[in-house]
Each structure stands twice: as C-alpha cells, then as structure tokens.
N, C-alpha and C positions, 0 to 999 in steps of 0.2 A: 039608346042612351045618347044625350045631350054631343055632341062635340064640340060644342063653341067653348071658350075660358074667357074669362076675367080680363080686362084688361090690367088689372093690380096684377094676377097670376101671372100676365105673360111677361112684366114689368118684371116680376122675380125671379120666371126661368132666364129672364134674359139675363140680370145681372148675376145671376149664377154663372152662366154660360160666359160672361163678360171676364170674370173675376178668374175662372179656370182657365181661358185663353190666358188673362195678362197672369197666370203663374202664381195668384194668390191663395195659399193655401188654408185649412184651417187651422183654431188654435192648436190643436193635437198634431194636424201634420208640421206644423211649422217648428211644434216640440220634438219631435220624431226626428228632425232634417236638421236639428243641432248636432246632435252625434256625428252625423255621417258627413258635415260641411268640419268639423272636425280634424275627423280623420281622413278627408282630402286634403286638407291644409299642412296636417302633420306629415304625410307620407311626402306632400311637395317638398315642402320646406326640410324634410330631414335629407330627402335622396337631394337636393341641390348643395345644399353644406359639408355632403358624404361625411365619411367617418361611419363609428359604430354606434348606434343608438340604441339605450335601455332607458323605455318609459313607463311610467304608470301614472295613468291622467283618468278620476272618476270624476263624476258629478252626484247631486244628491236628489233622490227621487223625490217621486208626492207624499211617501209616506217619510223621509227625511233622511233613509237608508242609501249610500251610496252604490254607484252602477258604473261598472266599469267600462270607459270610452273608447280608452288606447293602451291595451296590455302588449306592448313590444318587448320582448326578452325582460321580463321586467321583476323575475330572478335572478339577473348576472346580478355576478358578488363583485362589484368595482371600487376602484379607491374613490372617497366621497370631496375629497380636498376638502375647502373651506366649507361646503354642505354640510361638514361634521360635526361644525360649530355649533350647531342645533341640536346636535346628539349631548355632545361636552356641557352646554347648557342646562341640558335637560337634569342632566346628572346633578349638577350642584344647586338648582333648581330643589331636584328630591333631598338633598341634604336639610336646606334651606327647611324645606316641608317638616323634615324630621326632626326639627327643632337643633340640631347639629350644628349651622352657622346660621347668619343672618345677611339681609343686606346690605347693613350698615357694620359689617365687619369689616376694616378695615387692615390694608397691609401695604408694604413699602414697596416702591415702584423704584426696582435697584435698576444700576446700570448695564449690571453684568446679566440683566436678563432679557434684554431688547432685543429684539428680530424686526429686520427687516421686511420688505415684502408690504402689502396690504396692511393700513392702520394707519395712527397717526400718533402713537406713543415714542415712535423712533425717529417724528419730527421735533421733538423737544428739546435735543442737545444738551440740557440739562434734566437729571432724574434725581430722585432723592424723594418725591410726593408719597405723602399716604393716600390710596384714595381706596373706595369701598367696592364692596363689590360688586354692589349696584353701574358701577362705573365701568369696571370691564368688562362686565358684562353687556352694558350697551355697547362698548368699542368695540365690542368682536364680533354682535350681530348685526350691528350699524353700519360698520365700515370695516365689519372683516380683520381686525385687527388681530396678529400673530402675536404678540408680545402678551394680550389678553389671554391667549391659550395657555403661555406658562402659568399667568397668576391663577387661571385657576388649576391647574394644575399640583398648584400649594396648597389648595383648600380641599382638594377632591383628586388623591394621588390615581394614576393612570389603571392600575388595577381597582381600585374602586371603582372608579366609572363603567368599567364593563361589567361589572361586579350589578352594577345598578341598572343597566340596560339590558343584562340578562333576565333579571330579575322584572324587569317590563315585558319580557318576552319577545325580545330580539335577538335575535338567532345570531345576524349577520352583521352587525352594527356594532362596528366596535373599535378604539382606539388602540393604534402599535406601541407596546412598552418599551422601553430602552433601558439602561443600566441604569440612570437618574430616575426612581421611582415618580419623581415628580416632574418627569418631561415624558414625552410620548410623540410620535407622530399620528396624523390625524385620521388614518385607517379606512376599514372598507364600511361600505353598506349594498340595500338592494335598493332600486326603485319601488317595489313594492310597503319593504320596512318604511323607506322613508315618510311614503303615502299613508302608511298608518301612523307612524309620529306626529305628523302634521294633522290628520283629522279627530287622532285624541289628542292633539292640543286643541286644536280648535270645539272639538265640543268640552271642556272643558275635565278630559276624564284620566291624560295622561300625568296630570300635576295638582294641585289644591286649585282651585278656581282661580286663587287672586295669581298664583304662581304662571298659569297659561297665561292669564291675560298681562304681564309685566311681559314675557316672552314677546307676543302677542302686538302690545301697544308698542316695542321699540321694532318688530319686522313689518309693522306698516306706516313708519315713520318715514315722512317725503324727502329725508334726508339721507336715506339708504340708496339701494342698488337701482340705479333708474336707465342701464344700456338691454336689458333682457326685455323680459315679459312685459315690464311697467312704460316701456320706453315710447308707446305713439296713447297715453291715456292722458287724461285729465289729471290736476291735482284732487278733483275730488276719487275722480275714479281710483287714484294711485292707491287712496286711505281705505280701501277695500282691497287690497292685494296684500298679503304679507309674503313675503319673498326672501331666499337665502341663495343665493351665487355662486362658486364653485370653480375657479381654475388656477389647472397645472400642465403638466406633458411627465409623462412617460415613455418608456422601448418603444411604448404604439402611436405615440405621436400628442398632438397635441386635445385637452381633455376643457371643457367647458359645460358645465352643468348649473343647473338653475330647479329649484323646487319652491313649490309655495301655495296659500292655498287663497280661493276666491269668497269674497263674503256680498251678499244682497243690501243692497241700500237700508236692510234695517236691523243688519249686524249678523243674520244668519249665516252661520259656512256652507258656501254652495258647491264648492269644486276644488277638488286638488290637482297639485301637478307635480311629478317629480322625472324631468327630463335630464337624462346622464348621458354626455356624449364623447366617445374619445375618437383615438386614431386619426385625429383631425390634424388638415395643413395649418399654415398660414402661424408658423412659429413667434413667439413672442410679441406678438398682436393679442392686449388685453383689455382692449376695444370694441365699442362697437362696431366698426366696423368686420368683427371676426364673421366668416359666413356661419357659424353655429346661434352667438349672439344675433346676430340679422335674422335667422331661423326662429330662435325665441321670441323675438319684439313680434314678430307676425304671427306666429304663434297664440302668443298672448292676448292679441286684440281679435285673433280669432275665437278662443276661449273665453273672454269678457262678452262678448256681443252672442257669444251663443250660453249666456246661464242659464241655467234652470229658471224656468216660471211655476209653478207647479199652480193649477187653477184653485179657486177658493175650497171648495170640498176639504182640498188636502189642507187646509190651514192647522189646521185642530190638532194633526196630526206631528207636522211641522213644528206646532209650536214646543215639543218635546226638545230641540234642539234649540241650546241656550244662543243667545245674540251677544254678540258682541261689537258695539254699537264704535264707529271712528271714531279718534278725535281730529275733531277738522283742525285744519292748522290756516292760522293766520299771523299776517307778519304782525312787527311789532320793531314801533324807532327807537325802544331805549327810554331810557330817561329815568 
C-alpha cells in the first residue's frame, strides 16, 4: 500500500493538528465546555463574596427541555425578599385571568399606605392618585416598589395568594399573613420553585399568554435592575434578560439575591437563574459595589456568553417553545 498523501490531505491534518494546539474546539465541544466554564465561574465568584449560597441555574437543551447546570442546596426554604414580587404578581396576574379584576381596575393611592424602602411612590409627598393596576404593578417589578405590595394586596388579600400559588403547585412559595388580611410580609421560597416560576412564565404556561408576556415585557425593561446580572451587557443584550432582585439582612447577616431568565436574539427562553445568597458582610451596602452583587454582574456575563446554541437539526424541535421577541427601546425627545 501507497504511503505518500495528498498534498490537500496533509494541508488538513495539518490544520486539524493547528486548530487542537491553539485550543479550538468543536461545535459540540465548545457546547459541552459551557456548563462546566459555568460552574467554574460560579463556585469562584460565590466562595470570593462567601456567605451561604442556594442556586438553581438550568439552560434549555436541543430538544428545548431544560438541563440543569448548578443545583447548589437549591431546596433551602429561604426568605425571598423582594424576589417575591414575582410570586405576588403572579397571584393577581391569575386573578386578572379569572376574569375577577382587570388592569385597568383602578384604586386610591392613600397616604396612610406608603412604605419606605425601594420604589418611588414614597417620593411623591403628595398621594391622593387613583392609578391602575397596571401601574403598580410595573412599580413593584420595575423598581421594586413596597408601597406596590400593599396595593396589591387590596386586590388579592394575603391568604388568597397562597391560596393561588398552592394551587400552581408550590409547595414553598409563599407570603407571611399578619392580622391586616390585607398586608403580609413577603415570605419564603426555594431556588428550585423559583426556577420553575420563571420558565412557565417564560414559555408561556404559568398565566394566559398575554398575562406572561405583560410580566414579561416590564422584567426586561432597561429601566429596571441593571447592578446584578444585566450590569457589564449591552442595551440590546439587557432586552433579553428579564431579571427580579432581592435584598435584605437577617440573624444570618446580610441576604442579596437575584433571579431571572435568558432569552436568544429571537425571543426563545434559553436559561434560567435563580441565585439566593445570605449570611453575607458588607451591611447596608445596596450596591453595586456589594461582593455578592459583583459576584452576580460576573456571573451574568458568564451565563449570556455561554447560551445554549442548539445546531439546526434541533430547530423543529425547538420551535415548540413559544418566542417572545424584545422590545428594543429607543430614546425619544418629547414633543
């Protein structure tokens, strides 16, 4: 038999050989090496911010079913702080559905119901507005707004709501009653719950369609939460991220969590995240500068740059999972 080759053939082992020196992998490995570039990133970033971490971070395969990345403790039952706002939402959201209220139901914005803390209803110094509930409902997931928690609160008293998230099949999600049926504090969840909240909202199966995507369209709005996850991206990039925020302190110290989920440039949900962090220093820092928020923004852009690609084959398969497509945001002078 022959031994001489090609000079094409030796052109090909060569760049083969070229390509595996300089570290180039193929498309499968280079899918393969997202997970585990991942879960280096996360185990850095969470042992340098210390504290106690409970995550659950999936991505979504080729056939469109999610695969889980980073199951850290990620059935501890912890208080969700302002992450719960997505629970509370959800709730009067399914009202909404049930034909029970509407968006454009409106109610009085008293004085004697104003909280401090996160929002911007307790910058007004004067109250007295009727506004919808379309309306605090974006102030609470927009910017976190407490004053938004009572109003809904009036519409979807505190035992209804878990009334309604049991009945979704949440075990552990769920808001603290108080003697005022119509106040509560904002209660426990898991990382796990919350990761399934977020990907049936996202495919569009924990609410009425139009009801996910209102949720939806104000938690990837570029005028929300931008010190976490969203913090080293593009403004296009941001309008694929919908993101909800999360701090307080407790006995254990100081608590900073972030969840949300990642969408592909053509609206598919590709990856969720729901990182719960407590026991953390650095008190009364609700900044980015906090080392748990620092751990998120890096985090973040390590989860964006490693999404899921799934090759064309799996398209068909993929396209079972509905898109929900950005709206780009562009300024605008008035007039």
């Amino acid at each position: 038999m022959s031994t001489s080759m090609s000079r094409r053939s030796a052109l090909g082992l060569g760049a083969v050989a070229a390509a595996a020196g300089a570290g180039v992998s193929s498309p499968a490995q280079a899918a393969a090496s997202g997970p585990a570039r991942i879960r280096k990133v996360y185990e850095k970033e969470k042992r340098q911010a210390g504290g106690m971490w409970h995550t659950h971070i999936a991505a979504a395969g080729a056939d469109g079913t999610l695969q889980p990345i980073v199951e850290d403790d990620a059935d501890h039952v912890t208080y969700g702080y302002s992450v719960q706002k997505l629970a509370v939402a959800t709730a009067v959201m399914d009202k909404i559905d049930r034909g029970l209220l509407t968006l454009g139901t409106k109610l009085d914005l008293q004085a004697d119901i104003i909280l401090g803390g996160s929002g911007i209803y307790h910058l007004h110094r004067v109250w007295g507005d009727d506004i919808t509930v379309a309306n605090f409902l974006t102030a609470m997931l927009l910017v976190s707004d407490n004053t938004a928690v009572r109003m809904c609160g009036r519409v979807v008293p505190a035992l209804e709501i878990n009334e309604i998230l049991a009945a979704k099949g949440f075990v552990h999600t769920r808001v603290e009653p108080v003697a005022n049926p119509n106040r509560f504090f904002l209660g426990t969840t898991t990382p796990r719950e919350m990761h399934d909240l977020l990907w049936r909202l996202a495919t569009k199966t924990l609410l009425k369609p139009e009801s996910c995507d209102f949720l939806l369209g104000i938690t990837r709005w570029l005028n929300g939460y931008h010190d976490g996850v969203r913090r080293v991206m593009s403004s296009r990039e941001r309008e694929r991220v919908a993101t909800k925020y999360g701090a307080d302190f407790n006995e254990l110290g100081e608590s900073r969590h972030e969840v949300g989920i990642m969408f592909g440039a053509d609206g598919t949900p590709l990856l969720t995240y729901a990182m719960f962090a407590e026991g953390l220093g650095d008190p009364e820092n609700y900044g980015a500068t906090h080392p748990a928020v620092q751990a998120h923004a890096k985090i973040g852009r390590t989860l964006f740059d490693n999404l899921p690609t799934p090759p064309a084959p799996a398209a068909a398969a993929r396209s079972a999972l509905p898109r929900t497509p950005a709206k780009p945001f562009h300024p605008v002078k008035g007039g």
